[in-house]
Backbone of each chain as ProteinMPNN parsed JSONL, in Angstrom:
{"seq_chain_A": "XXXXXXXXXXXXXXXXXXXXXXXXXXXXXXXXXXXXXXXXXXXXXXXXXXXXXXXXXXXXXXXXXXXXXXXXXXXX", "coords_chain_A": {"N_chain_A": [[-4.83, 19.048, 27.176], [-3.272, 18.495, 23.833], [-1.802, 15.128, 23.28], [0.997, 14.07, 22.129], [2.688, 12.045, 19.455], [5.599, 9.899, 18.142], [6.462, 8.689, 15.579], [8.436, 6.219, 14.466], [9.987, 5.598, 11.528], [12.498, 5.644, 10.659], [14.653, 4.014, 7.921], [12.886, 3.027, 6.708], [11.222, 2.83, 3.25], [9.505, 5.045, 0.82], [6.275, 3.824, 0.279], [6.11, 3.657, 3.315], [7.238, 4.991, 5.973], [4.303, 6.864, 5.504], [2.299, 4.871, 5.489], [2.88, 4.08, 8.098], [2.639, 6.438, 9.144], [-0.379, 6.867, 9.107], [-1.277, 4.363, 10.343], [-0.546, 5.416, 12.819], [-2.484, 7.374, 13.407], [-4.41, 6.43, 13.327], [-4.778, 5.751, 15.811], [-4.516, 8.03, 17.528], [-6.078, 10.413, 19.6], [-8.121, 13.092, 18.19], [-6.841, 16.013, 17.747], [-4.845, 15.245, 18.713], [-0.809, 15.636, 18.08], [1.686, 14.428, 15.875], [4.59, 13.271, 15.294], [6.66, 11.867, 12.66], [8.958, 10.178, 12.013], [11.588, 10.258, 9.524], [14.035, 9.012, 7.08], [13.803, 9.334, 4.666], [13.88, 10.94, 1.851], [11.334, 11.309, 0.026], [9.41, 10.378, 1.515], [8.934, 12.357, 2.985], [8.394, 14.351, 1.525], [5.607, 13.744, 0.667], [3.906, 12.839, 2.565], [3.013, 15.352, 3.781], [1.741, 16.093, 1.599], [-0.451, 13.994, 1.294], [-1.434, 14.412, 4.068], [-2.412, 17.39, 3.189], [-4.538, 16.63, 1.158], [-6.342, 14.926, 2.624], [-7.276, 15.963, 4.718], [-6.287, 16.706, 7.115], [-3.924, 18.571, 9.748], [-0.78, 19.936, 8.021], [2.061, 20.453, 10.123], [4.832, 21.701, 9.945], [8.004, 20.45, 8.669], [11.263, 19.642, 9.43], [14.807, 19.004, 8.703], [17.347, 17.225, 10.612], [20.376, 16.029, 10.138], [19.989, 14.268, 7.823], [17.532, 12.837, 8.545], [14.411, 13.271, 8.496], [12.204, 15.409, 9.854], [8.655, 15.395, 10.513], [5.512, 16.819, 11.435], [2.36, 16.558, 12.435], [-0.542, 17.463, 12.815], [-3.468, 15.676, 13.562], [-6.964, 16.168, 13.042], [-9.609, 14.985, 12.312]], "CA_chain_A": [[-3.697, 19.369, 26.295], [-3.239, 17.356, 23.06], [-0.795, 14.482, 23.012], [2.468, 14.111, 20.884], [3.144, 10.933, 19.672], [6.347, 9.857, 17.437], [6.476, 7.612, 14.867], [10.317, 6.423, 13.986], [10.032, 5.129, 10.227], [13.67, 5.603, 10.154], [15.061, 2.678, 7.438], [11.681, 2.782, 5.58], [11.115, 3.312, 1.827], [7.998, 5.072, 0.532], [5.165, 4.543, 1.318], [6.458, 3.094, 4.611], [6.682, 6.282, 6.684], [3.301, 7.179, 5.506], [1.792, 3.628, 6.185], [3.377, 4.081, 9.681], [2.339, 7.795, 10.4], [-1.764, 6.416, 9.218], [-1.428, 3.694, 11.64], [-0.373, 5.902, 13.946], [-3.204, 8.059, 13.178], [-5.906, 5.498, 13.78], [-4.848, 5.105, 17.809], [-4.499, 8.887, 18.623], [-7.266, 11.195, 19.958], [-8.352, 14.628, 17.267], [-6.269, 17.283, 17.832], [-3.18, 15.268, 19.049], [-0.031, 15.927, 16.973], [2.186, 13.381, 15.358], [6.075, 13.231, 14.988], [7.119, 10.993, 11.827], [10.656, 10.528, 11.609], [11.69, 9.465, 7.767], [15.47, 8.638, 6.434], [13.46, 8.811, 3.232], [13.406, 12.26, 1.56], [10.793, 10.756, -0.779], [8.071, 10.314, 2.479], [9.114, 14.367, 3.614], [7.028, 15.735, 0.519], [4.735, 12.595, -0.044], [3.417, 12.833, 3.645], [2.383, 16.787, 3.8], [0.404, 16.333, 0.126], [-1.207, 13.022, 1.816], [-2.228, 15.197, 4.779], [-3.237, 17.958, 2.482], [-5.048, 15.742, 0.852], [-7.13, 14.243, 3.204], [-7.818, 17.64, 5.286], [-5.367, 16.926, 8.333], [-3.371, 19.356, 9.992], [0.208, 19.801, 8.578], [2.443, 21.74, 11.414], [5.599, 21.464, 9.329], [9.231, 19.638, 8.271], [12.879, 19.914, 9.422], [15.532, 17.874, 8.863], [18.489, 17.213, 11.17], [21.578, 14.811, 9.951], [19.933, 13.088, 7.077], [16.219, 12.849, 9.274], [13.116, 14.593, 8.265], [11.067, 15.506, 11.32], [7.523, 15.477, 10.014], [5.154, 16.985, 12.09], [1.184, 16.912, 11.836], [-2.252, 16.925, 13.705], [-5.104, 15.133, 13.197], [-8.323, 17.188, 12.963], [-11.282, 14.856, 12.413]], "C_chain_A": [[-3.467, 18.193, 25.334], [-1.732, 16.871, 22.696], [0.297, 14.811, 21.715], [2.722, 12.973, 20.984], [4.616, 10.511, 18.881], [6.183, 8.155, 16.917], [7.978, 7.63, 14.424], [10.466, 5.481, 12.885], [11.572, 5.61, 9.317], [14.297, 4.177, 9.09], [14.097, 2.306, 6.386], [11.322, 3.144, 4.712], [9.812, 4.0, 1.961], [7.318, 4.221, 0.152], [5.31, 4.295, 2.633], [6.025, 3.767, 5.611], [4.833, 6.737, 6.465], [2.532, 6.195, 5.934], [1.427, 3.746, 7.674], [2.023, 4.933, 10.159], [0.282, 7.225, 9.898], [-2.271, 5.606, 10.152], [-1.815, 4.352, 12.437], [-2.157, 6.384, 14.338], [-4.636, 7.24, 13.583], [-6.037, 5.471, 15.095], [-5.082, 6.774, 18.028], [-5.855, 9.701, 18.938], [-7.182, 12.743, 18.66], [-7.802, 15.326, 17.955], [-4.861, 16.992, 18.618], [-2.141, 15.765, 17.538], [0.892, 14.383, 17.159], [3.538, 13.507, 14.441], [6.983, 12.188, 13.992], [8.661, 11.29, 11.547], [11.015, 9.532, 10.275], [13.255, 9.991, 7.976], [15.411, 8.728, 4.879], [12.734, 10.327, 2.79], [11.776, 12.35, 0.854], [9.257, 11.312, 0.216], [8.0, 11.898, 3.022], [8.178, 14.905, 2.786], [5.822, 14.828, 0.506], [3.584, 12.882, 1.442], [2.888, 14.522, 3.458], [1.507, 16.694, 2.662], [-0.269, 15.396, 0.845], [-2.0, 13.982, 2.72], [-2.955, 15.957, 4.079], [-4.626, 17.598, 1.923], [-6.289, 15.536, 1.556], [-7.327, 15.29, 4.032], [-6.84, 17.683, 6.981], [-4.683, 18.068, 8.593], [-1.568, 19.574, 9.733], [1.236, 21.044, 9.341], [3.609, 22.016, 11.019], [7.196, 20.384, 9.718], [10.477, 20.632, 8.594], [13.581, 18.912, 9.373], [17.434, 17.997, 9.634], [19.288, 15.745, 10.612], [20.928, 13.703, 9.087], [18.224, 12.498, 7.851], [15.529, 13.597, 8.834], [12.262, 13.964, 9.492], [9.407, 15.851, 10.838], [6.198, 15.521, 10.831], [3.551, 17.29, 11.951], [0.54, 16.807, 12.797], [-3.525, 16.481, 12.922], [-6.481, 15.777, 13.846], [-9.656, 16.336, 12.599], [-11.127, 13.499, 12.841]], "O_chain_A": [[-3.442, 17.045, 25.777], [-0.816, 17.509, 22.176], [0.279, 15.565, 20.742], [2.99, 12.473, 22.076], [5.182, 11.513, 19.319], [5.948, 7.069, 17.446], [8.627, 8.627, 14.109], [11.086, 4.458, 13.177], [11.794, 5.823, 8.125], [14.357, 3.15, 9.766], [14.303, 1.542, 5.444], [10.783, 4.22, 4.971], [9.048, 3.76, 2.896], [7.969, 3.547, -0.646], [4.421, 4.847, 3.282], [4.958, 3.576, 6.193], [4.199, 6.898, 7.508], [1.893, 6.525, 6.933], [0.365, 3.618, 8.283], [1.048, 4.68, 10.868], [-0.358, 7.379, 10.938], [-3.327, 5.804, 10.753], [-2.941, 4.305, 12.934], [-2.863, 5.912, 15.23], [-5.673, 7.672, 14.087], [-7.113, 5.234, 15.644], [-5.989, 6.949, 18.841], [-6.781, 9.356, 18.204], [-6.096, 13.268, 18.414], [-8.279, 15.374, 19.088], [-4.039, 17.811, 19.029], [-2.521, 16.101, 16.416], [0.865, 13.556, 18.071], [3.579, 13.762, 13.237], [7.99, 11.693, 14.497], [9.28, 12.239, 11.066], [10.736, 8.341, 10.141], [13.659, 10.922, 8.671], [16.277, 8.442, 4.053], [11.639, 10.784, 3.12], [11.065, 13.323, 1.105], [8.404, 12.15, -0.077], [6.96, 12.43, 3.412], [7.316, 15.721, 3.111], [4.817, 15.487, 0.243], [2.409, 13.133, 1.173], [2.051, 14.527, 2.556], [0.428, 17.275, 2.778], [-1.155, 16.07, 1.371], [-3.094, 14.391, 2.329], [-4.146, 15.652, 4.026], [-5.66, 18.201, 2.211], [-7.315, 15.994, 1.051], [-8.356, 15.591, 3.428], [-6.843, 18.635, 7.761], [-4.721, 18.837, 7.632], [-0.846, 19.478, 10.726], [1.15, 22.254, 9.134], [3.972, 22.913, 11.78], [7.39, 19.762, 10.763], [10.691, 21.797, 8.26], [13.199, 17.869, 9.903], [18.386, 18.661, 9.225], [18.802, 14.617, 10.698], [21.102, 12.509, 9.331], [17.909, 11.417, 7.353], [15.923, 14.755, 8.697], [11.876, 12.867, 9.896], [9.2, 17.056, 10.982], [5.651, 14.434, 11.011], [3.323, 18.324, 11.323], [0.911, 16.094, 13.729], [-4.229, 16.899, 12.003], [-6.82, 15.772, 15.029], [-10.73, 16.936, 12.584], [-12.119, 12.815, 13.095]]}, "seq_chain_B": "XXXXXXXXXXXXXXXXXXXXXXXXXXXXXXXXXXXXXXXXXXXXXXXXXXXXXXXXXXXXXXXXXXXXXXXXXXXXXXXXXXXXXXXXXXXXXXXXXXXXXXXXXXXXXXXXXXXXXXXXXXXXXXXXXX", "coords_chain_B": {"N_chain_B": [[-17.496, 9.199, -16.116], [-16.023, 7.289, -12.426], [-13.395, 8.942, -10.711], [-12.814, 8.248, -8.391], [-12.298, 5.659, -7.953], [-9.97, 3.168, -8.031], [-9.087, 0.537, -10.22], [-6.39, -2.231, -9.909], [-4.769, -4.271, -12.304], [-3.168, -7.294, -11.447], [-0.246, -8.974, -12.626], [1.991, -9.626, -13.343], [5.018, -11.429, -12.62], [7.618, -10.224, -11.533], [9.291, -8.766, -9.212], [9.535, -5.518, -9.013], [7.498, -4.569, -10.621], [5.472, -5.496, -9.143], [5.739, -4.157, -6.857], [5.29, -1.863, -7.147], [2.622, -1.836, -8.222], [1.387, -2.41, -5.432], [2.555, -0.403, -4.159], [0.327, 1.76, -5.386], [-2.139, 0.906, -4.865], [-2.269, 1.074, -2.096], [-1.318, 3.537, -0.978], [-3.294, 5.039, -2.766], [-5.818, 3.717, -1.825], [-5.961, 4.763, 1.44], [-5.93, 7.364, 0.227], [-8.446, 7.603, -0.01], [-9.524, 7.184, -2.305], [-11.632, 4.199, -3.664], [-10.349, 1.025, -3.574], [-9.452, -1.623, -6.091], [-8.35, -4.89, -6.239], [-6.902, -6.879, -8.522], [-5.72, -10.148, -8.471], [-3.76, -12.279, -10.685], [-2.397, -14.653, -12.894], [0.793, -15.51, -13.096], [1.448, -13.55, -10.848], [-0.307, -14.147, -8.933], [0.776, -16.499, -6.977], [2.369, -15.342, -5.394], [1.312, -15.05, -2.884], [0.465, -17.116, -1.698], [-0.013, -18.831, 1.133], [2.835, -19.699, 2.75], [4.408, -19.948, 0.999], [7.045, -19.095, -1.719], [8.052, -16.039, -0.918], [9.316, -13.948, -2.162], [9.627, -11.708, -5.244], [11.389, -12.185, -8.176], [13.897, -9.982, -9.286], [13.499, -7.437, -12.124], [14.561, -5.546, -12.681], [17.824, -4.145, -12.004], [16.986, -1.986, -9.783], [14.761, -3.46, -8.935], [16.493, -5.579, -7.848], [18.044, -3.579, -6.217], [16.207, -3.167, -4.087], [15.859, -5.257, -2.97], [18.066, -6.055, -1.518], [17.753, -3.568, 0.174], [16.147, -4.092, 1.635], [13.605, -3.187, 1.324], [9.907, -2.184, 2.024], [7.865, -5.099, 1.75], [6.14, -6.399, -0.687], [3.299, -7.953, -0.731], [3.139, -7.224, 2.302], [2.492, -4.296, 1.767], [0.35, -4.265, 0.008], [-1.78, -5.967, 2.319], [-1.25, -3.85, 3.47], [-2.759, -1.286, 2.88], [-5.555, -2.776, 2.208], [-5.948, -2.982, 5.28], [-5.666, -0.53, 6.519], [-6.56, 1.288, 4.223], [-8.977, 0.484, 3.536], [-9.265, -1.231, 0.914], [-9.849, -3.757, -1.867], [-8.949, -6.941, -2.006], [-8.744, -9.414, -4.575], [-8.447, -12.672, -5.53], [-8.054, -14.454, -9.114], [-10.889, -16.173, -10.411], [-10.263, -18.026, -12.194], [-7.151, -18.549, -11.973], [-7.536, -19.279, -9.734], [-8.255, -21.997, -9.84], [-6.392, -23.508, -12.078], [-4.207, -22.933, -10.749], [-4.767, -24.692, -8.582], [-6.006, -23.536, -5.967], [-6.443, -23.894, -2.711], [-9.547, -23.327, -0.451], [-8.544, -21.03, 2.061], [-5.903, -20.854, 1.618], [-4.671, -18.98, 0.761], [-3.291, -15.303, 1.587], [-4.299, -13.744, 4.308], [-5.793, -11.501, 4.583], [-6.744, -11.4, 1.751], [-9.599, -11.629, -0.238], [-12.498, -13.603, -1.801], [-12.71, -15.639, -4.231], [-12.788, -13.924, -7.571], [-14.706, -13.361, -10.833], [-13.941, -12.402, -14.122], [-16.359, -11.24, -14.833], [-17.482, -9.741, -12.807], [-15.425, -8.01, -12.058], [-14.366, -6.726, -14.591], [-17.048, -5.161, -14.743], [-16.653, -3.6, -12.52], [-14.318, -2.495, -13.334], [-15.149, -0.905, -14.961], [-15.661, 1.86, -13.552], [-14.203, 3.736, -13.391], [-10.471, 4.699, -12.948], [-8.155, 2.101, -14.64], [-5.469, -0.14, -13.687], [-2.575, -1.955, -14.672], [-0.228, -4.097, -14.227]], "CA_chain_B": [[-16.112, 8.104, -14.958], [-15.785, 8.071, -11.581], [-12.322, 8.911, -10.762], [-12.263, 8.27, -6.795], [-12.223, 4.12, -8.006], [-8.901, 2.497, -9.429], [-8.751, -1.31, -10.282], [-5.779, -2.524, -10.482], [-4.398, -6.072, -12.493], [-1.418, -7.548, -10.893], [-0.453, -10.603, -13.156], [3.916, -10.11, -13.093], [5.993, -12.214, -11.166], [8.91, -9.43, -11.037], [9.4, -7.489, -8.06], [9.35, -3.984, -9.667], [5.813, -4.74, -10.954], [4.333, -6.076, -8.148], [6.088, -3.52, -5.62], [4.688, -0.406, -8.022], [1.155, -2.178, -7.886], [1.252, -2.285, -4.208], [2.509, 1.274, -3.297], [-0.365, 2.543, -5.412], [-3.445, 0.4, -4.165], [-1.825, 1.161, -0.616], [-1.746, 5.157, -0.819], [-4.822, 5.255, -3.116], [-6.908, 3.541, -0.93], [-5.316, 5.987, 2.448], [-6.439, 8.784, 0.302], [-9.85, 7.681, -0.069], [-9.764, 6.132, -3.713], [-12.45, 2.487, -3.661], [-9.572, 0.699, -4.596], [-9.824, -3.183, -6.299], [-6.949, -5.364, -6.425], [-7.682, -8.618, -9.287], [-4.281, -10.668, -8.537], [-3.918, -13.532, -11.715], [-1.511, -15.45, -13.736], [1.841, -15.35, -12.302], [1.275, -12.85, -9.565], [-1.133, -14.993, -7.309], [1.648, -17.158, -6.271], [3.356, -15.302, -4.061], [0.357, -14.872, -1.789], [0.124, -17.679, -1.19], [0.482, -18.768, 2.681], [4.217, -20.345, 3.042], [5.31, -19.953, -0.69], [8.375, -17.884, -1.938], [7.228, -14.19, -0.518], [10.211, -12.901, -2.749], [10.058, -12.428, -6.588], [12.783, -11.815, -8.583], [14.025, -8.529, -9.727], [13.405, -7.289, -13.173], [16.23, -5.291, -13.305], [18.758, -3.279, -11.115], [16.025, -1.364, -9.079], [14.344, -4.709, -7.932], [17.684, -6.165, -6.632], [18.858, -2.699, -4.748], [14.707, -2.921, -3.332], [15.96, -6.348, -2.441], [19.423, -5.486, -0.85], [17.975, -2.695, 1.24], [14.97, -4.259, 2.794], [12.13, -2.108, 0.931], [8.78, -3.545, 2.523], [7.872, -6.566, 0.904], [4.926, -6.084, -1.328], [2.386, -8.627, 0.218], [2.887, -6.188, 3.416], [1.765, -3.001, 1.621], [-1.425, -4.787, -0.307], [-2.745, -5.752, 3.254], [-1.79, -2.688, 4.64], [-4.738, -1.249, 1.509], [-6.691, -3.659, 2.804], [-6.344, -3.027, 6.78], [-5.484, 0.903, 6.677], [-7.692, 2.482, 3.591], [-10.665, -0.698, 2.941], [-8.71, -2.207, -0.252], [-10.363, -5.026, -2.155], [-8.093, -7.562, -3.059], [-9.2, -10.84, -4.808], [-7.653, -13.67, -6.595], [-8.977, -14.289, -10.281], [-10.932, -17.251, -9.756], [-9.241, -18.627, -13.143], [-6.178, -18.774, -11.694], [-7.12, -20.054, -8.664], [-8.594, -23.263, -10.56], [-5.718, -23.592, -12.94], [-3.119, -23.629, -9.789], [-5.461, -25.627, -7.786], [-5.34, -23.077, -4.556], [-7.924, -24.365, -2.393], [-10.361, -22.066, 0.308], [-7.902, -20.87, 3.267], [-4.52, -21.173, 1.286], [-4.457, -17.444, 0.355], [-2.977, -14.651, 2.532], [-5.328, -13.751, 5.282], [-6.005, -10.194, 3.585], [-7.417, -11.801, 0.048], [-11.018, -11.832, -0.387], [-13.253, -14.921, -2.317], [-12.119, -15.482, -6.091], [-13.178, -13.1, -8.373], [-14.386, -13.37, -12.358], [-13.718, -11.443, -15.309], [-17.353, -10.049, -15.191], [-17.384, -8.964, -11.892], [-13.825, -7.38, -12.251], [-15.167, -5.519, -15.557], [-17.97, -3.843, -14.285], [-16.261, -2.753, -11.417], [-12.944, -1.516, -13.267], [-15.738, 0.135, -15.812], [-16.269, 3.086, -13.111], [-12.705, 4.255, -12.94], [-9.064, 4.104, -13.707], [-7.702, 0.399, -14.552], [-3.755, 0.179, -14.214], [-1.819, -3.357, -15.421], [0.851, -4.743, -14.146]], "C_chain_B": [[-15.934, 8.655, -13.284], [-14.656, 8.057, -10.87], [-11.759, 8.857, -9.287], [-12.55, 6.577, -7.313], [-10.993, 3.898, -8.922], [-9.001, 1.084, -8.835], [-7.783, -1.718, -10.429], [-4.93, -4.472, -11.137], [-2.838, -6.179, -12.796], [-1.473, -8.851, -11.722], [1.265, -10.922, -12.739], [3.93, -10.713, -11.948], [7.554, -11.448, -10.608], [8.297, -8.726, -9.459], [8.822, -5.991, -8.32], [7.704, -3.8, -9.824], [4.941, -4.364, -9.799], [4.764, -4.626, -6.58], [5.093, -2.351, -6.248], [2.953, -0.939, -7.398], [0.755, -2.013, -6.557], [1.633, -0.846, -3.631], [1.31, 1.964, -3.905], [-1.633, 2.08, -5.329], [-3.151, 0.903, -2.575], [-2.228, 2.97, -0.466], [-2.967, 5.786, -1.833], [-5.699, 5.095, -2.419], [-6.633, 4.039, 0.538], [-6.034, 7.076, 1.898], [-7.849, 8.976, -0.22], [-10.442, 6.932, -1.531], [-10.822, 4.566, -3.197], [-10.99, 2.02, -4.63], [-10.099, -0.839, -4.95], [-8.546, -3.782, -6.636], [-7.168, -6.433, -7.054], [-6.164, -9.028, -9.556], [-4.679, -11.68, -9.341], [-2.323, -13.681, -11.838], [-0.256, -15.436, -12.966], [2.534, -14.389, -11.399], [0.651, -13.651, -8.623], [-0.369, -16.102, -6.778], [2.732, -16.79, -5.213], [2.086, -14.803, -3.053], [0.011, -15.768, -1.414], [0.814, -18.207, 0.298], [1.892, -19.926, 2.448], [4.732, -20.802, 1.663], [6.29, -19.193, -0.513], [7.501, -16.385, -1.927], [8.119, -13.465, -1.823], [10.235, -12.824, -4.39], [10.809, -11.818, -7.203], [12.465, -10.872, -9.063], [13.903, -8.394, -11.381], [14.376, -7.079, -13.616], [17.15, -5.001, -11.903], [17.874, -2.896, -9.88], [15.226, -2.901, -8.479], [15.518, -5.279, -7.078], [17.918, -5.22, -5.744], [17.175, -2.834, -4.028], [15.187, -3.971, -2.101], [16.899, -6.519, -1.28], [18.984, -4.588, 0.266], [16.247, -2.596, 1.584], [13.979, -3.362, 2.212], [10.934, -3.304, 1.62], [8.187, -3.947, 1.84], [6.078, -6.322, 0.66], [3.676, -6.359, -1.151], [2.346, -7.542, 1.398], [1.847, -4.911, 3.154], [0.312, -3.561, 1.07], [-1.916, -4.795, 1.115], [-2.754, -4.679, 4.242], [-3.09, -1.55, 3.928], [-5.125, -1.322, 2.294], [-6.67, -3.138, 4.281], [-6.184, -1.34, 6.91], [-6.724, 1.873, 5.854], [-8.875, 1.218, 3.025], [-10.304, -1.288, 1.411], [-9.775, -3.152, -0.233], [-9.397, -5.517, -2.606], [-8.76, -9.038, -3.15], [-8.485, -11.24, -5.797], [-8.67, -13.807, -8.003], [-9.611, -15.499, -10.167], [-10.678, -18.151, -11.191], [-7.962, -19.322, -13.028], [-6.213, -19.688, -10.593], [-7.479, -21.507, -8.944], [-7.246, -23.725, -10.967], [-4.775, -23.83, -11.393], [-3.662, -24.358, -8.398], [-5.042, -25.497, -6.206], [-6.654, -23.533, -3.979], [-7.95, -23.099, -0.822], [-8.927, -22.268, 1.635], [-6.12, -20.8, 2.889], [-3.803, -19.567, 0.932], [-4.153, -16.552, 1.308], [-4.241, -14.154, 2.878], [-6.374, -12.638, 4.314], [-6.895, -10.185, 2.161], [-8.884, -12.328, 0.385], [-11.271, -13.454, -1.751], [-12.561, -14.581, -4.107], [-13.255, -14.806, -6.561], [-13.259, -13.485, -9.952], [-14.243, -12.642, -12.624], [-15.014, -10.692, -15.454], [-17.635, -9.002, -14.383], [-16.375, -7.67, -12.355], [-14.347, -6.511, -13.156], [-15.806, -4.634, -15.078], [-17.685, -3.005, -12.956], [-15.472, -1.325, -12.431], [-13.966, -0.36, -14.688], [-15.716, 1.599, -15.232], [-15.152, 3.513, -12.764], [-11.524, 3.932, -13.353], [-8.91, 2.935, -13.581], [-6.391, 0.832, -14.803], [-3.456, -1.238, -14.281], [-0.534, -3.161, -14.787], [1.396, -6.102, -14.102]], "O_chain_B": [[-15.779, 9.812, -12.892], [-14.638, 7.057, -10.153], [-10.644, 9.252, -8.947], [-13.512, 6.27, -6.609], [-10.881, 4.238, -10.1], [-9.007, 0.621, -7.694], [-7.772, -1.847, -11.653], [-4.696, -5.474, -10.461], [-1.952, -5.743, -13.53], [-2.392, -9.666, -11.646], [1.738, -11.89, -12.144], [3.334, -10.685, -10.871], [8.327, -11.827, -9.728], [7.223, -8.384, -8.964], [7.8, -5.509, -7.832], [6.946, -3.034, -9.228], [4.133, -3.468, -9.552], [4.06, -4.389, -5.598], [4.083, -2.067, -5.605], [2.334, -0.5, -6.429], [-0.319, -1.425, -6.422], [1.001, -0.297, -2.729], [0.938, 2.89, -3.183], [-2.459, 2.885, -5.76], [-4.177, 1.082, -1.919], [-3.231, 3.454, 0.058], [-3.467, 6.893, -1.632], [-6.491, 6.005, -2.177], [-7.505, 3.426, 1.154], [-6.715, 7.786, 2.638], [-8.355, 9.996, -0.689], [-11.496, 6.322, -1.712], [-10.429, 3.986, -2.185], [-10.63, 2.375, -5.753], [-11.011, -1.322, -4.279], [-7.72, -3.156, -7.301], [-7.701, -7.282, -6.339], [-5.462, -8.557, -10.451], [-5.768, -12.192, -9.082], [-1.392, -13.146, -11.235], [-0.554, -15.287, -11.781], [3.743, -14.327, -11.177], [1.144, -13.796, -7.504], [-1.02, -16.763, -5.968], [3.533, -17.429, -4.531], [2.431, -13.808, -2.414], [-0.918, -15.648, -0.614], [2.002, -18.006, 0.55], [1.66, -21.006, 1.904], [5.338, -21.836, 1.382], [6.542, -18.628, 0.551], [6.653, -15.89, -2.67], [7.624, -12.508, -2.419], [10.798, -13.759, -4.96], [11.019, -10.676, -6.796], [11.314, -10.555, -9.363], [14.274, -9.41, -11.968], [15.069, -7.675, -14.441], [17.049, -5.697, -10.892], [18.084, -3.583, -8.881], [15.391, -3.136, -7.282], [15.486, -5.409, -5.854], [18.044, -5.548, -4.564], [17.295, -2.222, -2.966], [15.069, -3.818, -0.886], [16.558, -7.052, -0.224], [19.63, -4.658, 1.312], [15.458, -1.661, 1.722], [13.501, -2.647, 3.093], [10.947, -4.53, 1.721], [7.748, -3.158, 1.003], [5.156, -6.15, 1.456], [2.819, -5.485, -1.287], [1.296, -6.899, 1.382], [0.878, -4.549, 3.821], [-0.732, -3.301, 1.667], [-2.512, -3.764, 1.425], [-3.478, -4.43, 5.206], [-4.107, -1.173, 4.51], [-5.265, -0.482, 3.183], [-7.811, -2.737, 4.512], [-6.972, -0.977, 7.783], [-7.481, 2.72, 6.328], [-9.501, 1.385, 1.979], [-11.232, -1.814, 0.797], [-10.474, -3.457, 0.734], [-8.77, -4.947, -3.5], [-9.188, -9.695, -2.201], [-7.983, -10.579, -6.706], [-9.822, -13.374, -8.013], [-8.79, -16.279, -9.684], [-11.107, -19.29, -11.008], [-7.623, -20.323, -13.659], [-5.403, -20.587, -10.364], [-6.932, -22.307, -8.186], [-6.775, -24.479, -10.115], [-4.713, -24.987, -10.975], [-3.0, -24.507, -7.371], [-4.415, -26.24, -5.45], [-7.723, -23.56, -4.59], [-7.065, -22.402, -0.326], [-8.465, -23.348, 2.007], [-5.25, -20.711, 3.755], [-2.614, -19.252, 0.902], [-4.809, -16.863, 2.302], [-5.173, -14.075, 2.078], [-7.35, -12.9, 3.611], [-7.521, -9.252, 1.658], [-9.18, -13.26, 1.133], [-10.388, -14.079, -2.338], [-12.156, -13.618, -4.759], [-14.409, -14.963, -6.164], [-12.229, -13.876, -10.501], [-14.267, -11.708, -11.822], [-15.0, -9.629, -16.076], [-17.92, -7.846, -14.696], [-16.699, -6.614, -12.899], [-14.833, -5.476, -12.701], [-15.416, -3.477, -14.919], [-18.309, -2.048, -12.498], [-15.666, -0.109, -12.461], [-13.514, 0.672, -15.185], [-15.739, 2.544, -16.021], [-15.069, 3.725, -11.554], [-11.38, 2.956, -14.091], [-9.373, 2.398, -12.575], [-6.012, 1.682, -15.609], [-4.394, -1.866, -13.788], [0.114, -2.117, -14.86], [2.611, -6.277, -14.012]]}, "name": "protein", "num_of_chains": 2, "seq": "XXXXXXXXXXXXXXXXXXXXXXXXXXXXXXXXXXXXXXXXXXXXXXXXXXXXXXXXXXXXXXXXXXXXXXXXXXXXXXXXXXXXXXXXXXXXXXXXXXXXXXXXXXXXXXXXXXXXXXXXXXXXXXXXXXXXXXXXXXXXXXXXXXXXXXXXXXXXXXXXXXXXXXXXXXXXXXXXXXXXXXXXXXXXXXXXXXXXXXXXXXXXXX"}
C-alpha cells in the first residue's frame, strides 16, 4: 500500500511550498502520495501546473481556514 | 534555439532583482530547463561565505519580502543547484576585481566563469538580466 507523506510549507512564499513538496519527492517511493500544506494561494495553482508539467500524478486541492491541502503522487 | 536552456545574469544588489532571478533558475531548473546562473558586478557579494546575506529593498515589495521572512535568495539558487542540477558560477571578472579567493564562495557556486564561456552557452536559449 503506497505511503502518504505531508509536507507543512505553512509560512512559505512561492516557490517555497514547491521547493519543499520536490524535496519531499526525492525521499518517497513511486506511487506514494504527497500532502503539501501551503498558506500561499500562489503555490495552490503553481504546484498542480509543476506536476502537470513534469508528468506526476495530481490527486487534487482543498482549502480549509486559509490552508490549501495539495495533494499528489509520484509516478516515475 | 533550444528553449529547454535559460542563462540567467544576476549583476543587482536589490532584493527584488536578485529574489526574481532566484525563483526562476530554482523552478526552471525543477521543471527540467539546463539552467546557468553567471552572478557579476554587484550581485556576487552577497554569496559570499559570512558577508551581508541581506540586500536592500528596491522598493516596497523588497521590504514587505523582508518583513515577512520570504526565503532568502542564496537559499533558492542552491536549492537550483541541489534539487533541479543548476549551474551557478561567479564571473571570473568580478571575482578578480573583488579579490574573492578559491573557497570564499557559497558552497553551491561552481569555478569562475568568462564572458566566452557564458556566451556560447546563453547562445542556445533564453538569456534573462537582472
Amino acid at each position: 500500500m503506497a505511503d502518504r507523506k505531508v509536507v507543512d510549507a505553512r509560512g512559505s512564499f512561492c516557490p517555497g511550498p514547491l521547493m519543499e513538496l520536490i524535496a519531499a519527492m526525492k525521499m518517497v517511493e513511486v506511487g506514494d502520495e504527497i500532502e503539501v500544506l501551503s498558506s500561499d494561494k500562489g503555490s495552490a495553482s503553481e504546484i498542480p501546473q509543476w506536476i502537470k508539467k513534469v508528468g506526476h500524478e495530481y490527486l487534487g486541492s482543498v482549502e480549509e481556514g486559509g490552508v490549501w491541502h495539495v495533494t499528489v503522487r509520484r509516478t516515475k | 534555439m533550444e528553449a529547454n536552456r535559460i542563462s540567467l545574469v544576476v549583476l543587482s544588489d536589490k532584493r527584488e532583482q536578485l529574489q526574481m532571478a532566484a525563483m526562476i533558475a530554482s523552478v526552471g531548473a525543477v521543471s527540467g530547463a539546463d539552467v546557468l546562473v553567471f552572478l557579476s558586478m554587484n550581485a556576487l557579494r552577497y554569496f559570499v561565505k559570512g558577508a551581508e546575506r541581506r540586500a536592500p529593498p528596491e522598493g516596497p515589495m523588497g521590504a514587505l519580502m523582508e518583513q515577512k521572512k520570504v526565503l532568502a535568495f542564496q537559499d533558492l539558487f542552491a536549492s537550483a543547484v541541489e534539487l533541479g542540477g543548476a549551474k551557478v558560477h561567479p564571473c571570473s571578472m568580478a571575482i578578480d576585481v573583488l579579490e574573492i579567493k578559491d573557497g570564499q564562495l557559497e558552497d553551491f557556486i561552481g569555478e569562475p566563469m568568462g564572458l566566452t564561456q557564458f556566451l556560447d552557452v546563453a547562445s542556445q536559449g533564453q538569456v534573462w538580466s537582472f
